[in-house]
C-alpha positions in Angstrom: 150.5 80.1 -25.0 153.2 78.0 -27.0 151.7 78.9 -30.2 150.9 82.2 -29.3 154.3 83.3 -28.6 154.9 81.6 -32.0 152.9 83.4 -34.0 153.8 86.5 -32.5 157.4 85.9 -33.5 156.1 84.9 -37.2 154.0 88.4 -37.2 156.8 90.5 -36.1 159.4 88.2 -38.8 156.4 89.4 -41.6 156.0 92.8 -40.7 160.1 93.5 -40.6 160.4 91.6 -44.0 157.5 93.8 -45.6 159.2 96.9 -44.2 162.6 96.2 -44.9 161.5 94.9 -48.7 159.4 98.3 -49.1 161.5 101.0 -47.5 165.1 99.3 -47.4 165.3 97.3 -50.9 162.7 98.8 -52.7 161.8 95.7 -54.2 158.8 93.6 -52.3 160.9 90.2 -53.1 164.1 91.4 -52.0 164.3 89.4 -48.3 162.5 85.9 -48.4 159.7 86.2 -45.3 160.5 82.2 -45.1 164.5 83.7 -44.6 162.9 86.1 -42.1 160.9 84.1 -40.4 164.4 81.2 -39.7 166.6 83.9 -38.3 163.5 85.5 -36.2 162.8 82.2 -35.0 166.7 81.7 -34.0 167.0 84.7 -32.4 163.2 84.3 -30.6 164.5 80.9 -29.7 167.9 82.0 -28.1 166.7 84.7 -25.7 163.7 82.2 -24.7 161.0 84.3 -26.1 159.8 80.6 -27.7 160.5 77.5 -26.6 162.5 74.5 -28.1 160.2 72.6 -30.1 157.2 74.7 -30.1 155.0 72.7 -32.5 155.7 70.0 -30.5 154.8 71.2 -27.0 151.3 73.0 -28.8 150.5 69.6 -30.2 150.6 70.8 -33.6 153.4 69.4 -35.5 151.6 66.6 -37.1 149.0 68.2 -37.9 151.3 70.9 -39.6 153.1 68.1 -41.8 150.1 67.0 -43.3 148.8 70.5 -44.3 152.3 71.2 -45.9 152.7 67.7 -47.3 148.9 68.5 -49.1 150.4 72.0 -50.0 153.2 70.7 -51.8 151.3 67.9 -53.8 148.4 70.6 -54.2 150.4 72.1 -56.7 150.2 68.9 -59.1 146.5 69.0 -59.6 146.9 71.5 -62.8 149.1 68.8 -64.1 148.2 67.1 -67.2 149.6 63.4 -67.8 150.3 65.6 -71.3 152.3 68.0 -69.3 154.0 65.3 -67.3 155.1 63.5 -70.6 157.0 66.5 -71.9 158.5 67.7 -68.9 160.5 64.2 -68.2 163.1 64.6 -70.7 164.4 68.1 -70.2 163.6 67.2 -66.2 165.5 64.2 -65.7 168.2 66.0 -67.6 168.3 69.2 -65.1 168.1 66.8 -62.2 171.2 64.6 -63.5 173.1 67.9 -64.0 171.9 69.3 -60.9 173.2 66.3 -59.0 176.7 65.7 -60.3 177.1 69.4 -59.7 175.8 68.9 -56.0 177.8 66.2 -55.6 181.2 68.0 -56.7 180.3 71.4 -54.9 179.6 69.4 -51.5 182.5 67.3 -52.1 184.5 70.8 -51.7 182.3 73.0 -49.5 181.9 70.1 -47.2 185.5 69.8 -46.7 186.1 73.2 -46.2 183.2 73.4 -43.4 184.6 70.6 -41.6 181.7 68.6 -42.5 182.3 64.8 -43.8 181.3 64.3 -47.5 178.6 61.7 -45.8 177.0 64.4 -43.9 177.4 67.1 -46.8 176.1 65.2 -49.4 172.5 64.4 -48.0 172.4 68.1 -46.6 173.1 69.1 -50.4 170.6 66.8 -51.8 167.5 68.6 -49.5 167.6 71.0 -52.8 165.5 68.0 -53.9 163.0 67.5 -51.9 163.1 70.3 -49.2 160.7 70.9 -46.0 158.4 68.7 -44.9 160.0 65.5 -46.7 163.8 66.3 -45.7 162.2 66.1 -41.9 160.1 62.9 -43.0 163.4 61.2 -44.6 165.7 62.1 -41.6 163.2 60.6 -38.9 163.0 57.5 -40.8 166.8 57.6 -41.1 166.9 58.0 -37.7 164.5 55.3 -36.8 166.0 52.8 -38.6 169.6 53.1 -37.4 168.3 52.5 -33.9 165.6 51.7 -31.3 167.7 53.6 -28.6 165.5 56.2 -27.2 168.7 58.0 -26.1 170.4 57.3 -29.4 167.5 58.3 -31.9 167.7 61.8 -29.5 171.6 61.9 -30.3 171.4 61.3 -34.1 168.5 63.6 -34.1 170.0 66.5 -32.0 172.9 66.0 -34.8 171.3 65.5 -37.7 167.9 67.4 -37.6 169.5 70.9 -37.6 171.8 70.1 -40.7 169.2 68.9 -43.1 166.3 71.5 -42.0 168.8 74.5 -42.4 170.4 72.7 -45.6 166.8 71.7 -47.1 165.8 75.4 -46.3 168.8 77.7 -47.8 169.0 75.2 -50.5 165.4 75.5 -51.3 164.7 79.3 -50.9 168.2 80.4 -52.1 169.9 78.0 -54.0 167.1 76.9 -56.3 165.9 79.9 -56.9 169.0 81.1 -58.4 169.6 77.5 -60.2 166.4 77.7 -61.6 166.8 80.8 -63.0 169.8 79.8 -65.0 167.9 76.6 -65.9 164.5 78.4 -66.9 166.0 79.2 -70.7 166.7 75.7 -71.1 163.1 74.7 -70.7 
């Protein structure tokens, strides 16, 4: 029933995005589903229409991971080692870029949301990597701060949140409009 609820609340996130990008915006891209889909979920989650965790409690979440993980490398099998060769320059370059300006924007945002600039800066840096490895790479973190069951649930309830929501603005929002100023350079 968990997952039902879910998927229900990921239906209803779809169907408003599709309407709102077709009859609102007039433009099918206009309103990210993935955007959709966070603040449904928020919203589902604060009234109690889902619960906390849901993955979790369905017994799915691993089992989600590993599809997204394969996903996200699936994407590398039309890679050549040719390809991969001429890409690394003007890559490492973007990325080197990318980061000092990360670093100086979170430097400033950070302090300006109250956030400390060791918090800020590895919330930044999800633009990186985003979702699943941003949840991978905080667990770890997590892990290996502590064997504290009551301590890895602190840092979590703490941590978690920040880099999920960082890795996913950054990733659907921020890098989309980076990568469009970055595309002519290419």
């Amino acid at each position: 029933m968990v997952l039902l609820r879910l998927a229900f609340v990921a239906w209803l996130s779809d169907i408003c995005t599709k309407a709102l990008n077709t009859y609102v915006f007039h433009n099918p891209k206009a309103l990210s589903p993935f955007v959709a889909c966070l603040i449904f979920g928020v919203i589902a989650a604060e009234i109690g229409l889902v619960d906390r965790n849901p993955l979790n409690k369905g017994n799915s979440f691993g089992w989600l991971i590993l599809v997204l993980m394969a996903f996200v490398l699936e994407g590398l099998s039309l890679a050549t080692p040719d390809m991969l060769l001429q890409a690394v320059l003007p890559l490492a370059g973007i990325i080197i870029i990318g980061v000092i300006g990360l670093i100086i924007v979170t430097i400033i945002v950070g302090n300006f949301l109250g956030e400390s600039k060791f918090m800020s800066l590895p919330i930044a840096l999800n633009a990186l990597y985003g979702f699943p490895p941003n949840y991978v790479l905080t667990k770890e973190t997590i892990q290996s701060l502590t064997e504290d069951e009551e301590e890895i649930q602190y840092l979590t309830d703490i941590m978690m949140p920040k880099m999920l929501i960082g890795g996913f603005t950054s990733v659907t929002i921020a890098s989309v409009i980076i990568g469009g100023v970055f595309a002519g350079m290419l």
